[in-house]
C-alpha positions in Angstrom: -26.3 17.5 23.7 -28.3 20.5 25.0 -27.6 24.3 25.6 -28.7 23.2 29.8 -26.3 19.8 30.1 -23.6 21.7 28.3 -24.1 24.6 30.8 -23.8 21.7 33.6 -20.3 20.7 32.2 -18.8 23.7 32.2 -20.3 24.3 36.7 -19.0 20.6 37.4 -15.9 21.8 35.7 -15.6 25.3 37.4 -16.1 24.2 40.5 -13.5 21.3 40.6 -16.0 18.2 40.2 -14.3 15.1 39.8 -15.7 12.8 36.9 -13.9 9.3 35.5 -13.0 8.9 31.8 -16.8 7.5 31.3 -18.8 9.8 33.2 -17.6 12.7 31.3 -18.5 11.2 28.1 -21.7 9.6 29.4 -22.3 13.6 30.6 -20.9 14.6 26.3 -18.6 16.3 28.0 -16.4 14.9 25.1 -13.8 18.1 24.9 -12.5 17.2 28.5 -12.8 13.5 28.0 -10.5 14.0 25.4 -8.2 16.1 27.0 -7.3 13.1 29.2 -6.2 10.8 25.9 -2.8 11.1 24.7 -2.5 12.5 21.2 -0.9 11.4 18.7 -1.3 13.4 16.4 1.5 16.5 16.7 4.1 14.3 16.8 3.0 12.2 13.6 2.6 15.6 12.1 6.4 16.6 13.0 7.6 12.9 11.1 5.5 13.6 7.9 7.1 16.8 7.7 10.8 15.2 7.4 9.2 11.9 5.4 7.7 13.9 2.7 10.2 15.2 0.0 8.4 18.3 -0.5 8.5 19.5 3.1 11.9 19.2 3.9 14.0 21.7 5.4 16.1 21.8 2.5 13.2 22.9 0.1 13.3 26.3 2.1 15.9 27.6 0.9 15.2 30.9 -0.8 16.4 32.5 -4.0 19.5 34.7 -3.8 19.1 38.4 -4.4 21.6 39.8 -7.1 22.5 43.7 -6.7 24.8 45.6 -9.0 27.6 48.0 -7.6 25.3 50.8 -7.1 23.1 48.4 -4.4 20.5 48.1 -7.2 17.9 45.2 -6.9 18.8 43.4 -10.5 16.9 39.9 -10.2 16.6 37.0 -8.3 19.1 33.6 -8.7 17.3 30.5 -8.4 18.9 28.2 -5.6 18.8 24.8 -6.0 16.4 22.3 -3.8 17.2 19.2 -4.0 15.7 16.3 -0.8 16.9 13.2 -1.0 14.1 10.5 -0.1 16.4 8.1 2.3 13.7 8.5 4.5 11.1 6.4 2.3 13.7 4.5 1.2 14.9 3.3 5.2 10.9 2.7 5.7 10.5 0.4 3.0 13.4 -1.7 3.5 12.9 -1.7 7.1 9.0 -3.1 5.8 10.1 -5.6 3.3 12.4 -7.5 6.1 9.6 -7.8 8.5 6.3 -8.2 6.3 7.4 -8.6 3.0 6.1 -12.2 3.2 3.3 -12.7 5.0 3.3 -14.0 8.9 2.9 -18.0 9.0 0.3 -18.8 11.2 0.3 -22.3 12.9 -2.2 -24.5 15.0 -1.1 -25.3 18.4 -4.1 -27.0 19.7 -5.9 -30.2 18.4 -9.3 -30.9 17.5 -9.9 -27.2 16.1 -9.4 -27.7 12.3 -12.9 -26.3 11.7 -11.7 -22.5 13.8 -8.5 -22.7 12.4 -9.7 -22.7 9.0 -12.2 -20.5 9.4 -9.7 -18.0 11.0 -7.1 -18.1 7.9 -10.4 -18.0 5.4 -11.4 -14.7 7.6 -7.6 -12.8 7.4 -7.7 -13.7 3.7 -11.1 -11.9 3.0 -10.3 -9.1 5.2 -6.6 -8.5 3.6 -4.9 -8.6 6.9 -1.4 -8.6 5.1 -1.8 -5.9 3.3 -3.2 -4.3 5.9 -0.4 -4.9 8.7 2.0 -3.8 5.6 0.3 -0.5 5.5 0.0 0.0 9.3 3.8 -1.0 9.8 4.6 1.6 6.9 2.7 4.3 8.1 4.1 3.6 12.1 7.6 3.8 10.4 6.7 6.9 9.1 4.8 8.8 11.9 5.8 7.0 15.0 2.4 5.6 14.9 -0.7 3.9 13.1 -3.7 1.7 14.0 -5.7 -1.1 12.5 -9.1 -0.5 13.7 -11.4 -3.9 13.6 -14.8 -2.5 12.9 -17.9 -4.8 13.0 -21.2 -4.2 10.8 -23.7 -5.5 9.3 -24.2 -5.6 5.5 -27.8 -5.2 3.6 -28.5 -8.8 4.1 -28.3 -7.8 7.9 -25.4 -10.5 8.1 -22.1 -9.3 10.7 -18.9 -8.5 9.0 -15.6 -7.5 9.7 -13.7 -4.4 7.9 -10.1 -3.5 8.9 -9.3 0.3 8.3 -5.7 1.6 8.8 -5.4 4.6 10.7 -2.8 6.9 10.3 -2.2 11.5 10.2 -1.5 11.1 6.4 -5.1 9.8 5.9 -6.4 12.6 8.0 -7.4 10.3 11.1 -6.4 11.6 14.6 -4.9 8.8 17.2 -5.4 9.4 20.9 -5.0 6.9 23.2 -5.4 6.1 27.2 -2.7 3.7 28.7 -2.2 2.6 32.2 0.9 2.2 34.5 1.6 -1.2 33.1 1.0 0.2 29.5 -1.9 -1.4 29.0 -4.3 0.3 26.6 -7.5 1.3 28.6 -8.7 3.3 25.5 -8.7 4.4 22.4 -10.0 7.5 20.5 -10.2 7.9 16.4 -10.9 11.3 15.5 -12.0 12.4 11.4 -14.0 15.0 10.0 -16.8 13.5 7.5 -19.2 15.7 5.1 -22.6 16.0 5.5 -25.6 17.3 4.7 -24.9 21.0 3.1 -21.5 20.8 2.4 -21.1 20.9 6.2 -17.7 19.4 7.4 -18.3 17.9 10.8 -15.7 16.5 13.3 -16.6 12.9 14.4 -14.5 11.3 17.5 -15.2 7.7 18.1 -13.7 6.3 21.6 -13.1 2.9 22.3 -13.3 0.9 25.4 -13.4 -2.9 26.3 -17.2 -2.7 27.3 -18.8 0.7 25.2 -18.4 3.0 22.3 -19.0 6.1 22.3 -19.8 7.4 18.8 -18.7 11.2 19.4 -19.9 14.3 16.8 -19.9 17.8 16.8 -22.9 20.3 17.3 -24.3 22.8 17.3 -23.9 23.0 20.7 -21.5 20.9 22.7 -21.5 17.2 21.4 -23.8 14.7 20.1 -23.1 11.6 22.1 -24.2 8.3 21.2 -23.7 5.0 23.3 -23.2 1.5 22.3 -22.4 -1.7 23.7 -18.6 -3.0 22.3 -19.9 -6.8 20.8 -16.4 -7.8 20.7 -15.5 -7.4 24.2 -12.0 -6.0 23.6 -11.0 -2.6 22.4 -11.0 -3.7 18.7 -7.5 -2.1 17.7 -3.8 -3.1 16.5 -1.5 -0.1 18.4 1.8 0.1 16.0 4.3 2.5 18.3 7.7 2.8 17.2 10.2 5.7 16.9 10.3 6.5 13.5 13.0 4.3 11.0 15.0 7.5 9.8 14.8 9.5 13.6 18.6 8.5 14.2 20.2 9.6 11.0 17.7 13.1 10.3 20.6 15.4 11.2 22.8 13.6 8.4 20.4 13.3 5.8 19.4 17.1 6.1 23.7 17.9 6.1 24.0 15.4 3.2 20.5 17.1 1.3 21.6 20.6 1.8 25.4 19.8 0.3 23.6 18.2 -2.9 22.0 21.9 -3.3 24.7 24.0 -2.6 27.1 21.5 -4.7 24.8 21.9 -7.4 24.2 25.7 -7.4 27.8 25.6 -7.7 27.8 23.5 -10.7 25.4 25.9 -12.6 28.0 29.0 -12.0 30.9 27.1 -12.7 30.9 24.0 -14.1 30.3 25.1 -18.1 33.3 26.3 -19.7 33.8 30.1 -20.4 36.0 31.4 -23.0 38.8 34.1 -22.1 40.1 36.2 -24.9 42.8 38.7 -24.9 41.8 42.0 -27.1 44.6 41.0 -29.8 41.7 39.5 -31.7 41.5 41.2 -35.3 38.0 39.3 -35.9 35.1 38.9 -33.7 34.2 35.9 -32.1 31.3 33.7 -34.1 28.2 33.5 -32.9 26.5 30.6 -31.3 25.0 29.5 -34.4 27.7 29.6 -37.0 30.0 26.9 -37.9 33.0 28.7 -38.5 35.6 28.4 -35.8 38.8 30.4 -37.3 40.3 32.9 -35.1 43.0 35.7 -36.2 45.1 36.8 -33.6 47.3 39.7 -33.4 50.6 39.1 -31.9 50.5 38.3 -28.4 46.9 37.3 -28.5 45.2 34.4 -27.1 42.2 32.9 -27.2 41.8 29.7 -23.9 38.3 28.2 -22.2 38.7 28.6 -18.1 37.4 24.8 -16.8 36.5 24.5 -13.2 38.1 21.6 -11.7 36.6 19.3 -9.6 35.3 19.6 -5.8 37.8 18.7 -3.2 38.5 15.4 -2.5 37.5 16.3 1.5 33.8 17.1 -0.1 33.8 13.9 -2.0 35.0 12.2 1.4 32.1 13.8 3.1 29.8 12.5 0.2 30.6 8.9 0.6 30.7 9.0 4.5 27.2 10.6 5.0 26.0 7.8 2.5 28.1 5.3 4.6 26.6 6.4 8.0 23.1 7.2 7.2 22.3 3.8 5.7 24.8 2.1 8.6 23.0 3.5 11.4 19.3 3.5 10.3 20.8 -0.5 9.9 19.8 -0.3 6.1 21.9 -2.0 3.9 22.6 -0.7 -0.4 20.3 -2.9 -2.5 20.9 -1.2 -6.0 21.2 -3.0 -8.7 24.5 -3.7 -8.7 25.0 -5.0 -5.5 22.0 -7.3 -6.0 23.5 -8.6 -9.9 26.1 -10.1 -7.5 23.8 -12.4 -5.1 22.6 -13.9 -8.4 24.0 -17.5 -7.3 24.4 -16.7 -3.3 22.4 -19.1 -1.3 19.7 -18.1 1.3 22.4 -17.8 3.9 25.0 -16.0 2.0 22.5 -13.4 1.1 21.7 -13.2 5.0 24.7 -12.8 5.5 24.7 -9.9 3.0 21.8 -7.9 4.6 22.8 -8.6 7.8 21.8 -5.0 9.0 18.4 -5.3 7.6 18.0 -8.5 9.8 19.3 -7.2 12.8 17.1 -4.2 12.4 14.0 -6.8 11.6 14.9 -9.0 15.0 14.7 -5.4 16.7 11.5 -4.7 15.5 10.2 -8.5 16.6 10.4 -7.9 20.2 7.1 -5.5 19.5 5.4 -7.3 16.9 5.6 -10.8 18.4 3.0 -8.9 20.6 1.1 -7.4 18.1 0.1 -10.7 16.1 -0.5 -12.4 19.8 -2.8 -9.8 20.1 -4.3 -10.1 16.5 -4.6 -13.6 17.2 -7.1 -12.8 20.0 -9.3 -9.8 18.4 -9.9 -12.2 15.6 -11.0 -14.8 17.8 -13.2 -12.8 19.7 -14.6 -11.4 16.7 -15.0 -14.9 15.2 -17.0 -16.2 19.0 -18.6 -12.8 19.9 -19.8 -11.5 16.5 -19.3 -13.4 13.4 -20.1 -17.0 14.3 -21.3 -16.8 18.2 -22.9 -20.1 18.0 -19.4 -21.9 17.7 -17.9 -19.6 20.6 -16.4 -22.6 22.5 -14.7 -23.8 19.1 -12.4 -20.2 18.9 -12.0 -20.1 22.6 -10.3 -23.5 22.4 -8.3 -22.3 19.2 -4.5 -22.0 19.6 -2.7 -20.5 17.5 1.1 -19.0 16.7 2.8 -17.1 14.5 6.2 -17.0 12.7 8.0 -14.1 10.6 9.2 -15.1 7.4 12.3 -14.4 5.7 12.0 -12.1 2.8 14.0 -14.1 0.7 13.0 -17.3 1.5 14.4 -20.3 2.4 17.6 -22.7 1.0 14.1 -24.8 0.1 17.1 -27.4 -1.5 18.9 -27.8 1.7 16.0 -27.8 4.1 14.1 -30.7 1.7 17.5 -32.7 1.8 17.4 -32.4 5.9 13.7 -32.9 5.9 14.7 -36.2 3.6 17.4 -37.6 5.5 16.0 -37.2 9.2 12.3 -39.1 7.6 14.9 -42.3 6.1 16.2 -42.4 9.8 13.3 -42.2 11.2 13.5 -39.5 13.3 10.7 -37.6 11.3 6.8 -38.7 11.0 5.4 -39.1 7.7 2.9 -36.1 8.5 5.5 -34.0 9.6 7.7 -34.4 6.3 4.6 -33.4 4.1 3.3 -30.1 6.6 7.5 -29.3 6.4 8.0 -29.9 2.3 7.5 -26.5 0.7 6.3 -28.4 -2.4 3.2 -29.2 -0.7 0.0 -26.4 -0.2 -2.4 -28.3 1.3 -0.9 -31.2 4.2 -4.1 -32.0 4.9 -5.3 -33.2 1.6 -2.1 -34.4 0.7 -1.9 -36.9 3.7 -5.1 -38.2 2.5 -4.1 -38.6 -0.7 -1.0 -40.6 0.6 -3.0 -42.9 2.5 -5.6 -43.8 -0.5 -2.0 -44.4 -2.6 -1.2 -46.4 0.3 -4.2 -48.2 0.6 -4.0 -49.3 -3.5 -0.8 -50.6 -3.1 -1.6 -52.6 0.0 -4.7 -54.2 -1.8 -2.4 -54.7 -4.9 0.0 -56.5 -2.8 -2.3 -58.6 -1.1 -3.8 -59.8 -4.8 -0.7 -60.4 -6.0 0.3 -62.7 -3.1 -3.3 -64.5 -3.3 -2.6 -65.4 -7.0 0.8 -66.1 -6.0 -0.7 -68.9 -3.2 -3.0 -70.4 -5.8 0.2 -70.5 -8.4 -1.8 -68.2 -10.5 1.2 -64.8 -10.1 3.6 -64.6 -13.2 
């Protein structure tokens, strides 16, 4: 952008001139644009301050000065620092209950075998599980993250699909425009990229249903340039959440800072010292001599002064801000144990078990039930738009759905027994049994290969009862 259209900006500006979301960035007027996005980015920074060990508030704890009688400056006493990682350890578990297996997709509508397979072919060469596992992480961590869908073309000039997970540990800024309903109108990923002469440049890409606006920093004002969006939709996966350790942060930082005090304690006090009365006709032997004979005058005494334990009301305290912090971030103890004892516990006992984890999981659902619907149809419009626009009509008429798996997995024993009994009654198709057994990968094929089994039995049959006819059957 120019020295004269930046100089235009800043009149419109001065004077009170009205300009949407698009004209301003049409106008690289991206400063102001920007201005009306919401960042992300502060509050993201705030979380990764409490999630990361080294930055907790515990760690600034500063050394003790030590003064003798006089008010002399002697030395410095190291204080202890000790942060306890519950925070990473909430995320994870929180992680490994939602996506620890991957989501089940299914296909609702018939006749689209051809877009269903080419959709699960897509997600596996794109990694979309590990990238919703890194997105959920991250949003569990900062409050928010982003898959962002970007489109290209390779050397052979051929349309592909990447998916990069955003998020303020990778460096990438998250701004975003919503409307009353909550709707996301658009989106804004900001990075700073090397370039020519060592330069480091800031780069803001924005994101709307119909254009992109690829965003860099001048000279002067803004280098703006304008595309058309191929895809049709604003090609990101929002993860928003409150962060998994918000409700217990207060405890965790009272339970951190005890651990440090308790131990700077321990290093005063918690090594015996020997106490001596003067009655002691030999000098004590040194550290490395064996000899441990003592001659004492009468009335001397030679004893080692042992601290005793902490208070039982500091243990207490101990076990209860374990208790609560896990409780309430609903994260149950998997240590090892508690999990040696679930050895034989079937798939419901162990449910049972981790109750908190599910409950927490089933929270968690009532968002990303909309983020996979909304997966669903960015790949599809990917797929018709971009990737294979000549078979558009085949992904629009592509349903599909989606189902969370349990971490553990099933009672596969019980559910096959179930799966057995209701096909001998006959309230189960034959179909149905094989897409249901979790012995089977591939229904399709196997259902084929039922029905040439089928066949060759049938034709055996009907052989066997010829011969039989003609008096030739054993």
């Amino acid at each position: 952008m120019g020295i004269i259209q930046t100089i235009t900006n800043e009149l419109k500006a001065a004077i009170g001139y009205q300009q949407s979301f698009d004209e301003l960035l049409t106008a690289g007027d991206v400063t102001r644009a920007v201005a009306m996005l919401n960042s992300r980015s502060e509050a993201a920074s705030r979380n990764l301050l409490d999630y990361e060990v080294g930055s907790h508030k515990v760690m600034e704890r500063e050394d003790r000065a030590v003064y003798d009688k006089q008010g002399n400056f002697l030395r410095w006493s190291k204080r202890n620092k000790i942060p306890i990682p519950y925070q990473k350890y909430i995320n994870e578990i929180s992680l490994v209950f939602l996506y620890g297996r991957p989501v089940k997709w299914a296909q609702l509508s018939k006749s689209t075998d051809d877009a269903f397979s080419t959709y699960i072919e897509l997600m596996r060469q794109v990694r979309f599980d590990s990238s919703v596992r890194q997105a959920k992480r991250a949003a569990g961590a900062e409050g928010c993250a982003a898959i962002l869908y970007h489109v290209y073309r390779d050397e052979n000039n051929t349309p592909q699909l990447l998916l990069n997970v955003l998020s303020k540990k990778n460096n990438d800024d998250i701004y975003t425009l919503k409307d009353q309903y909550g709707r996301l109108k658009a989106f804004a990923w900001g990075y700073y990229l090397t370039e020519q002469g060592n330069r480091t440049i800031h780069h803001i890409d924005v994101y709307t249903a119909n254009t992109i606006y690829l965003c860099k920093r001048g000279n002067i004002g803004w280098e703006v340039q304008t595309m058309l969006n191929p895809i049709g939709k604003i090609p990101v996966l929002l993860f928003e959440q409150e962060t998994e350790h918000a409700d217990v942060q207060p405890m965790i930082e009272r339970e951190e800072n005890m651990e440090s005090v308790d131990a700077d304690v321990n290093d005063r006090f918690a090594n015996p010292a020997m106490v001596a009365t003067a009655e002691i006709l030999n000098s004590l032997p040194k550290s490395e001599e064996e000899a441990k004979l003592f001659i004492l005058k009468n009335g001397g005494d030679v004893r080692y002064l042992t601290w005793d334990q902490a208070s039982e009301s500091k243990k207490n305290q101990f076990e209860r801000l374990d208790k609560h912090i896990l409780s309430k971030s609903f994260t149950p103890n998997i240590d090892f144990d508690n999990m040696k004892s679930l050895g034989n516990l079937s798939a419901k006992a162990i449910r049972k078990v981790m109750l908190l984890a599910f409950i927490k999981a089933e929270r968690h659902k009532e968002n990303h039930d909309g983020y996979m619907n909304r997966h669903a149809s960015l790949m599809k419009a990917i797929l018709g738009n971009v990737l294979d626009y000549r078979h558009k009509a085949m992904y629009e008429a592509l349903e599909l759905g989606h189902e969370f798996q349990e971490p553990f997995g099933d009672d596969v024993s019980e559910m096959l027994a179930d799966l057995s009994k209701q096909y001998n009654d006959g309230a189960l198709s034959l179909e149905s049994y094989v897409e249901k057994s979790y012995l089977v990968k591939d229904s399709k094929s196997e259902m084929e290969r039922i029905k040439t089994e089928q066949a060759e039995r049938l034709a055996q049959q009907m052989e066997l009862n010829k011969m039989d006819v003609f008096g030739e059957a054993e």
